[in-house]
Structure formats: C-alpha cells, structure tokens
Jmol script that loads the backbone (N, CA, C; Angstrom):
load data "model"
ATOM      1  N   UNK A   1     168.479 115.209  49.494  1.00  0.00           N
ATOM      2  CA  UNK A   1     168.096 116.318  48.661  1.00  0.00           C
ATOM      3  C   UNK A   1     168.925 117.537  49.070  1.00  0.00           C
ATOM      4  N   UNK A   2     169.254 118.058  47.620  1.00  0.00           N
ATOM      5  CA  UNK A   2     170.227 119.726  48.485  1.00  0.00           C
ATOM      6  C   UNK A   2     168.897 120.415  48.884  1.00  0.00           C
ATOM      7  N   UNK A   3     169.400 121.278  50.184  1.00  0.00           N
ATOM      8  CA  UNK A   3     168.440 122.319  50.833  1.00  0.00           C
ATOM      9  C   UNK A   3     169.724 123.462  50.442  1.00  0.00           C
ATOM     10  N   UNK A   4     170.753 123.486  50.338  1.00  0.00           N
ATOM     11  CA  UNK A   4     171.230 124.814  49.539  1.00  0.00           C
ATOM     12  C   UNK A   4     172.181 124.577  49.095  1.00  0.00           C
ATOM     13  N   UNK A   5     171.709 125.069  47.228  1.00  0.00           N
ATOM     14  CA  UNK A   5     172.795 124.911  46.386  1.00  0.00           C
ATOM     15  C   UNK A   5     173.669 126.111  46.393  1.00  0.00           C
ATOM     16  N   UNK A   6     173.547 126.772  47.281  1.00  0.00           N
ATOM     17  CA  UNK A   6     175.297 127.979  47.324  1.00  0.00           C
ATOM     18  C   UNK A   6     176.229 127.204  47.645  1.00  0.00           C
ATOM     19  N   UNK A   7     176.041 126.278  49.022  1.00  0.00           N
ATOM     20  CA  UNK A   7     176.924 126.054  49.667  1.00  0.00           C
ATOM     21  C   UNK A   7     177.340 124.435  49.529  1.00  0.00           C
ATOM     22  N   UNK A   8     176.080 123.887  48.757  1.00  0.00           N
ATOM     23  CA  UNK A   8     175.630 122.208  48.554  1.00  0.00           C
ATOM     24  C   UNK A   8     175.529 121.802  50.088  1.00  0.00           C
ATOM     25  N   UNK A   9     174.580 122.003  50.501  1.00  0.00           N
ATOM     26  CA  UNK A   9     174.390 121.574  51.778  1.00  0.00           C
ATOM     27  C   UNK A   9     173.213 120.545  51.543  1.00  0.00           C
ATOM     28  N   UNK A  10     172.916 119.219  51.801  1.00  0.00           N
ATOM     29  CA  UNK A  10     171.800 118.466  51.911  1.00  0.00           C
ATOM     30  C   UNK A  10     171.389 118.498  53.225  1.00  0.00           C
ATOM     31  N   UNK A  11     170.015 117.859  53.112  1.00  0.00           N
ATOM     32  CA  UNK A  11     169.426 117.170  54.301  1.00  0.00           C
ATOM     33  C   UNK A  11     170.130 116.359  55.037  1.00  0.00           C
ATOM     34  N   UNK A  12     170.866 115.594  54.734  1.00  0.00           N
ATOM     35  CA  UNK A  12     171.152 114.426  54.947  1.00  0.00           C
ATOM     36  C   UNK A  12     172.150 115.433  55.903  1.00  0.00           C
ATOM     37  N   UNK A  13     173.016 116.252  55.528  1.00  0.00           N
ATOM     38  CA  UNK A  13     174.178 116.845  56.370  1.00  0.00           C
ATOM     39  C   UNK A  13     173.342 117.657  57.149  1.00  0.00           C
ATOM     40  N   UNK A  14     172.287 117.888  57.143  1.00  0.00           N
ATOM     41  CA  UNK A  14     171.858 118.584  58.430  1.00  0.00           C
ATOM     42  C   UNK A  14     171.742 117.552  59.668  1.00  0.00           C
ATOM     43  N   UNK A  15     171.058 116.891  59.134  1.00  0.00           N
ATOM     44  CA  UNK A  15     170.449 115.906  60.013  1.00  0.00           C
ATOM     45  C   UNK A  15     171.923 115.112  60.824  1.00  0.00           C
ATOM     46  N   UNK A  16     172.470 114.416  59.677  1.00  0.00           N
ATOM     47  CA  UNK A  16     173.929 114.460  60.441  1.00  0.00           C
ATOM     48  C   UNK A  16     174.603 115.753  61.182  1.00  0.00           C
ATOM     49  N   UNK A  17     174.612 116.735  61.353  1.00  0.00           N
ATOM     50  CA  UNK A  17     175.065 117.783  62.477  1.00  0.00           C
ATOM     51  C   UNK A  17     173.943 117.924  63.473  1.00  0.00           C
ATOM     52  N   UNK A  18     172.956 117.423  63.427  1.00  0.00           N
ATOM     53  CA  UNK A  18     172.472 117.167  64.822  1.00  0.00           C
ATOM     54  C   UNK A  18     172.548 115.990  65.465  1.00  0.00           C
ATOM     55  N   UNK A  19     172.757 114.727  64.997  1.00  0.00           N
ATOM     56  CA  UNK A  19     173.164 113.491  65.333  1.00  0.00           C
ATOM     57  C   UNK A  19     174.601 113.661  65.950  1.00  0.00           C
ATOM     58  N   UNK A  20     175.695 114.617  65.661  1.00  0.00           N
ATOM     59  CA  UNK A  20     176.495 114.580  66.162  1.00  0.00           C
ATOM     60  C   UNK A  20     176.786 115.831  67.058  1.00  0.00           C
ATOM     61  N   UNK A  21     175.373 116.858  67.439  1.00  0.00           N
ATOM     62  CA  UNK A  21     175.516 117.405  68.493  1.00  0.00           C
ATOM     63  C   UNK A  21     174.987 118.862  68.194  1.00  0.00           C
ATOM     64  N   UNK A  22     174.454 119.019  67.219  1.00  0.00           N
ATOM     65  CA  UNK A  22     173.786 120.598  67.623  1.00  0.00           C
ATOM     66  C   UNK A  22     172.856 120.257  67.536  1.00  0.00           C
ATOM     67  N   UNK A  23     172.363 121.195  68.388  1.00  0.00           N
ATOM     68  CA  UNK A  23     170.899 121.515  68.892  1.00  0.00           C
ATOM     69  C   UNK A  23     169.955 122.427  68.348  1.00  0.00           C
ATOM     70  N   UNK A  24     170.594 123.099  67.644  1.00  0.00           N
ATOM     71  CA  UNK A  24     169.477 124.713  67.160  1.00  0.00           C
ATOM     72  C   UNK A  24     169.624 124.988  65.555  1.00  0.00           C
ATOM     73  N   UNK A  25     169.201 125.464  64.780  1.00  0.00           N
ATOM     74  CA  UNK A  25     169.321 126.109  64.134  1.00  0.00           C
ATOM     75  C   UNK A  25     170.345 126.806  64.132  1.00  0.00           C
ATOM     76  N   UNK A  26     170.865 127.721  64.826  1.00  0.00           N
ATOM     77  CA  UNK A  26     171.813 128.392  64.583  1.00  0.00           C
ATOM     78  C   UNK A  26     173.677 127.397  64.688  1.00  0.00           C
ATOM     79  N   UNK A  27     173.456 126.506  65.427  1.00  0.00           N
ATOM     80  CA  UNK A  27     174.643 125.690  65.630  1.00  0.00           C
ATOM     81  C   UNK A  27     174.738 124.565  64.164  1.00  0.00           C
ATOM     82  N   UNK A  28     173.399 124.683  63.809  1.00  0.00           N
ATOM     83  CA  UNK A  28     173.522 123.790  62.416  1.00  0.00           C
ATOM     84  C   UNK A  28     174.413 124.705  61.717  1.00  0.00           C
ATOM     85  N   UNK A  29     173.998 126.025  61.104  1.00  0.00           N
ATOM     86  CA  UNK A  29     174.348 127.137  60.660  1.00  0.00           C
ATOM     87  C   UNK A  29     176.234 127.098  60.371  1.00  0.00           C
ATOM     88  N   UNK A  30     176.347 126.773  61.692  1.00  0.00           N
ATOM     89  CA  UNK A  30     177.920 127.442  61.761  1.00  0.00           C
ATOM     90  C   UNK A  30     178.444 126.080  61.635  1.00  0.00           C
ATOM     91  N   UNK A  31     177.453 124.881  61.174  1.00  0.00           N
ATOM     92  CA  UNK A  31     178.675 123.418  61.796  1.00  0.00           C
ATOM     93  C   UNK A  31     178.481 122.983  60.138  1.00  0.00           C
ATOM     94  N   UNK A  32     177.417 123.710  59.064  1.00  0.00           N
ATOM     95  CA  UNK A  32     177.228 123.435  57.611  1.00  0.00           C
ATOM     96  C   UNK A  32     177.324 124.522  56.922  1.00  0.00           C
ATOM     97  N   UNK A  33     177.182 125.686  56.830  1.00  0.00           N
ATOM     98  CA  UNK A  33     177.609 126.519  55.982  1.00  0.00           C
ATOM     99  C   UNK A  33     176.170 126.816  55.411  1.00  0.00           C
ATOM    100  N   UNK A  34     175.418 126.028  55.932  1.00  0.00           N
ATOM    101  CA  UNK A  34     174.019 126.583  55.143  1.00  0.00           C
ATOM    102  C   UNK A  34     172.965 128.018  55.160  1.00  0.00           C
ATOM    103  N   UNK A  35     172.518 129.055  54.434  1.00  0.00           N
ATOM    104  CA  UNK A  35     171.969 129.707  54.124  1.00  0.00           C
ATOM    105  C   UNK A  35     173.035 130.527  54.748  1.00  0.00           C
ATOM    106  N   UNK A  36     174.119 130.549  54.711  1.00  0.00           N
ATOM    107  CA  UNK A  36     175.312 131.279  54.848  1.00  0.00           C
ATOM    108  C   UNK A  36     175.436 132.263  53.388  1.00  0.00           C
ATOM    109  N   UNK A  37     175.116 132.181  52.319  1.00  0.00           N
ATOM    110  CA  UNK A  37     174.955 133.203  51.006  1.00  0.00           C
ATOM    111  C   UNK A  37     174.027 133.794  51.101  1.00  0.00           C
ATOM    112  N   UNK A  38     173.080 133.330  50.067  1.00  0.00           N
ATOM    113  CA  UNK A  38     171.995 134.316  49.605  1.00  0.00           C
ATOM    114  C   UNK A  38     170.743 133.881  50.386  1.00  0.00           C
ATOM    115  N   UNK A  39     170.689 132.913  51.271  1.00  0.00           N
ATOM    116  CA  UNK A  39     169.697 133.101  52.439  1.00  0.00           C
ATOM    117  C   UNK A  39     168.204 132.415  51.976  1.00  0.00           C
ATOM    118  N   UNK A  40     168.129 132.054  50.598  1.00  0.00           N
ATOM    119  CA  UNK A  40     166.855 131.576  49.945  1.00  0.00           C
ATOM    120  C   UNK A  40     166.218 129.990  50.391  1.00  0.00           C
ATOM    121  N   UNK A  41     167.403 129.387  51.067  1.00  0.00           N
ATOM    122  CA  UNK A  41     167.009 128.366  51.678  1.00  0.00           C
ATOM    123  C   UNK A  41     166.748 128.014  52.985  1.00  0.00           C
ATOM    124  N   UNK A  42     166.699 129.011  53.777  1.00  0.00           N
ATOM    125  CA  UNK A  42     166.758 129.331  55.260  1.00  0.00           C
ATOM    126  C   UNK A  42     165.944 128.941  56.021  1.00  0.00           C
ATOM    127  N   UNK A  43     164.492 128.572  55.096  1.00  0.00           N
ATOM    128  CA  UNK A  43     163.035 127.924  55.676  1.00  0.00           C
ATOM    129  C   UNK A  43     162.877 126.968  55.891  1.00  0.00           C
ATOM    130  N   UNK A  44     163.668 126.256  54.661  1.00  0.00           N
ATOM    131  CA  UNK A  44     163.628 124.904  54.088  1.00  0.00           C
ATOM    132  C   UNK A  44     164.929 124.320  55.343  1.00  0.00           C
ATOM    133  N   UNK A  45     165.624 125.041  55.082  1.00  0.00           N
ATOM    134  CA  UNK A  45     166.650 124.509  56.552  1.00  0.00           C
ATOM    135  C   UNK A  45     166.237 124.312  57.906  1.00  0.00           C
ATOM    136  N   UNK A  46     165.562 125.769  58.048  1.00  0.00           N
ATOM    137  CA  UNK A  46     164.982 125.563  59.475  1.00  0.00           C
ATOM    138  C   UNK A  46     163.657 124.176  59.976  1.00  0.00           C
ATOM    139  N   UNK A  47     163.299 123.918  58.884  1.00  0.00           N
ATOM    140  CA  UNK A  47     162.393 123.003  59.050  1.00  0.00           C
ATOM    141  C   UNK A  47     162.978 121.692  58.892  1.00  0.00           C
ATOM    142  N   UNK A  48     163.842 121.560  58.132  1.00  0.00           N
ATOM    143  CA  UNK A  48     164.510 120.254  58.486  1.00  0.00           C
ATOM    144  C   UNK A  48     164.837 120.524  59.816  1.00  0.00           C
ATOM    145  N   UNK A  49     165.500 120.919  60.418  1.00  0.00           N
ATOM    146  CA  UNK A  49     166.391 120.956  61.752  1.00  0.00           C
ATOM    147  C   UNK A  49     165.075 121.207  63.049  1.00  0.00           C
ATOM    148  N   UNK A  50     164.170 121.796  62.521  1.00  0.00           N
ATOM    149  CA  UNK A  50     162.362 121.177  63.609  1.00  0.00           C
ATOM    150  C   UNK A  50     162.529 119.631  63.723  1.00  0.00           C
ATOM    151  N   UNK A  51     161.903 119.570  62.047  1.00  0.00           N
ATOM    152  CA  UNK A  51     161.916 117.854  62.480  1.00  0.00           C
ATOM    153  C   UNK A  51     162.406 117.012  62.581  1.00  0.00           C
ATOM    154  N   UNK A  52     163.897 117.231  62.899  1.00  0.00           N
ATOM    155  CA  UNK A  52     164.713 116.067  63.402  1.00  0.00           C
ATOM    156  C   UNK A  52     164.628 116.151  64.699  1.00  0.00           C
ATOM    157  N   UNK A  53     165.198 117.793  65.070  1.00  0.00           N
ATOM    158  CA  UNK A  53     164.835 117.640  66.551  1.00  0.00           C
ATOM    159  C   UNK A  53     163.646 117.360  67.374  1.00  0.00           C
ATOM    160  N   UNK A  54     162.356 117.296  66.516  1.00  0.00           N
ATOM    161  CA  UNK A  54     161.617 116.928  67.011  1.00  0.00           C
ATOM    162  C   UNK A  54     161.307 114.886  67.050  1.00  0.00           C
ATOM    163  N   UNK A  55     161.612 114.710  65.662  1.00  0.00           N
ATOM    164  CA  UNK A  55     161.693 113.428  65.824  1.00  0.00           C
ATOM    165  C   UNK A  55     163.270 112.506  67.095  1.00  0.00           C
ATOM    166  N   UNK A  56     163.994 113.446  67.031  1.00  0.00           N
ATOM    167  CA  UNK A  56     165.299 112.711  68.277  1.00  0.00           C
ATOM    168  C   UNK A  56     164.656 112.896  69.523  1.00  0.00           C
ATOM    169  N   UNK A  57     164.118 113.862  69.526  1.00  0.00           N
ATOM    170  CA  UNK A  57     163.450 114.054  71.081  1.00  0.00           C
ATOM    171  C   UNK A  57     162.364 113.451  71.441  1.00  0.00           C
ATOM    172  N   UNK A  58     161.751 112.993  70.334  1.00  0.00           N
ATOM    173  CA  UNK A  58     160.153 111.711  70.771  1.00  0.00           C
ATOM    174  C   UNK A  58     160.995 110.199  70.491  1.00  0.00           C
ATOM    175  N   UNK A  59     161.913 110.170  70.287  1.00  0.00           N
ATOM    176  CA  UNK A  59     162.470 108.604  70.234  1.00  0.00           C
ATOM    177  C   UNK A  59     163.212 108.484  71.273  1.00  0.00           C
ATOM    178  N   UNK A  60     164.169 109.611  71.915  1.00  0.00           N
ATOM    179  CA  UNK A  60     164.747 109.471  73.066  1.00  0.00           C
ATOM    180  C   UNK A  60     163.469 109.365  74.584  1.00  0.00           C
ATOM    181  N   UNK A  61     162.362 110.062  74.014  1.00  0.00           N
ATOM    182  CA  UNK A  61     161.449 110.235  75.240  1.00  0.00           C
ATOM    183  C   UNK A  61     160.860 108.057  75.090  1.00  0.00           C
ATOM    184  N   UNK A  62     160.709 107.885  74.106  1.00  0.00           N
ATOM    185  CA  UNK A  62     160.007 106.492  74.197  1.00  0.00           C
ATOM    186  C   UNK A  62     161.107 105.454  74.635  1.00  0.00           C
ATOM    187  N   UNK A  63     162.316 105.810  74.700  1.00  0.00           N
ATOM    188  CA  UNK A  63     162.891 104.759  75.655  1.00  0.00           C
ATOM    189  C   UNK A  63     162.594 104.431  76.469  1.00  0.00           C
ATOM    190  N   UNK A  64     162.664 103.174  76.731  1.00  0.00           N
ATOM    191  CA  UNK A  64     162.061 102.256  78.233  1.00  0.00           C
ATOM    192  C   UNK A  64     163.588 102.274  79.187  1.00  0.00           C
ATOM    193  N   UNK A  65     163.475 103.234  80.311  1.00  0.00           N
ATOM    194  CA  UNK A  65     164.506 102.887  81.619  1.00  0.00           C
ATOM    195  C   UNK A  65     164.607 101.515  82.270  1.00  0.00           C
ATOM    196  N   UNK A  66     165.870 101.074  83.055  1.00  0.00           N
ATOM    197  CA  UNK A  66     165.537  99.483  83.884  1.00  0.00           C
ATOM    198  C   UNK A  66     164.723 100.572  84.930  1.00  0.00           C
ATOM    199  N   UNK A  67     163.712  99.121  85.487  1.00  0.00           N
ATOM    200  CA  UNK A  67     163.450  99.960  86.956  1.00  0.00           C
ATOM    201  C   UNK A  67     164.093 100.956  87.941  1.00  0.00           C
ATOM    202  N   UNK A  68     165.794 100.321  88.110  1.00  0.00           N
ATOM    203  CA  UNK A  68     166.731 100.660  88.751  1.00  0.00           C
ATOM    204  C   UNK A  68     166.905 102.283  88.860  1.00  0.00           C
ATOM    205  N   UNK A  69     166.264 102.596  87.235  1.00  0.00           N
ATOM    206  CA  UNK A  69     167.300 103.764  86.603  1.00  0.00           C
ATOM    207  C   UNK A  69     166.656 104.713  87.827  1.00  0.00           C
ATOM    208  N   UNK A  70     167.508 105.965  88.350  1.00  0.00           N
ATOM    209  CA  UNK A  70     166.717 106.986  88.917  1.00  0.00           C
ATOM    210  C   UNK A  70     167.675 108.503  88.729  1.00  0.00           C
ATOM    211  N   UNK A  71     166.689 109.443  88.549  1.00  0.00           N
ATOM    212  CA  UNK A  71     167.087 110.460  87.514  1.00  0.00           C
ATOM    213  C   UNK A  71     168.085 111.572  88.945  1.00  0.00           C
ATOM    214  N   UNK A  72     169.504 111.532  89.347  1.00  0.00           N
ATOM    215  CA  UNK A  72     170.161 112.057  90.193  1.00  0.00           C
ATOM    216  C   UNK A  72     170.308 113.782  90.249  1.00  0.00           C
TER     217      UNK A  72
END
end "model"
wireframe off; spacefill off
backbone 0.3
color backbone group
C-alpha cells in the first residue's frame, strides 16, 4: 500500500529499509524520501516503522542460541 503519494513511497519500501538497516524513523526518512513534502503521511509512516521494529525485535528475541553460545 502507498503510505505517501508525494514521493510513492509504500510499506513494503519501508519495511525493506529496515530489513536492510535502519533503525529509526528518522533513518527511514533519509533512506525513502518519505513525508519529505507535504508531511500528511508522517503518522502512517511512523507506525509502520513501530511495527516492524517491533515485530524484528520479538523474532530476533525468540531465537533459540546453541548452549555453547555466550554473549562476550
């Protein structure tokens, strides 16, 4: 789905710029071009980019370590 038609930014490209490494809101910002115009989609952005990071960070937490693993 577009989350902003200034720039045609979808979901899908948000979510892909955190899969490949930002972390915040604001690093989405500068790595998509989104709510970079008229700013009307800025909510709708920020909340995608909650719940991915929230969903990457409860799937990375439910990984199972080997015993071995120990955190250095």
């Amino acid at each position: 789905m577009y989350v902003c038609l200034c720039t045609g930014v979808t979901d899908g490209q948000i979510r892909d710029a955190i899969f490949d490494g930002c972390c915040s809101y604001r690093d989405v910002r500068q790595a998509t071009g989104v709510a970079s115009q008229c700013g009307k989609c800025a909510c709708l952005a920020k909340q995608v980019v909650r719940e991915t990071l929230t969903e990457l960070q409860s799937s990375q937490a439910s990984i199972s370590y080997p015993v071995e693993f120990s955190a250095a």
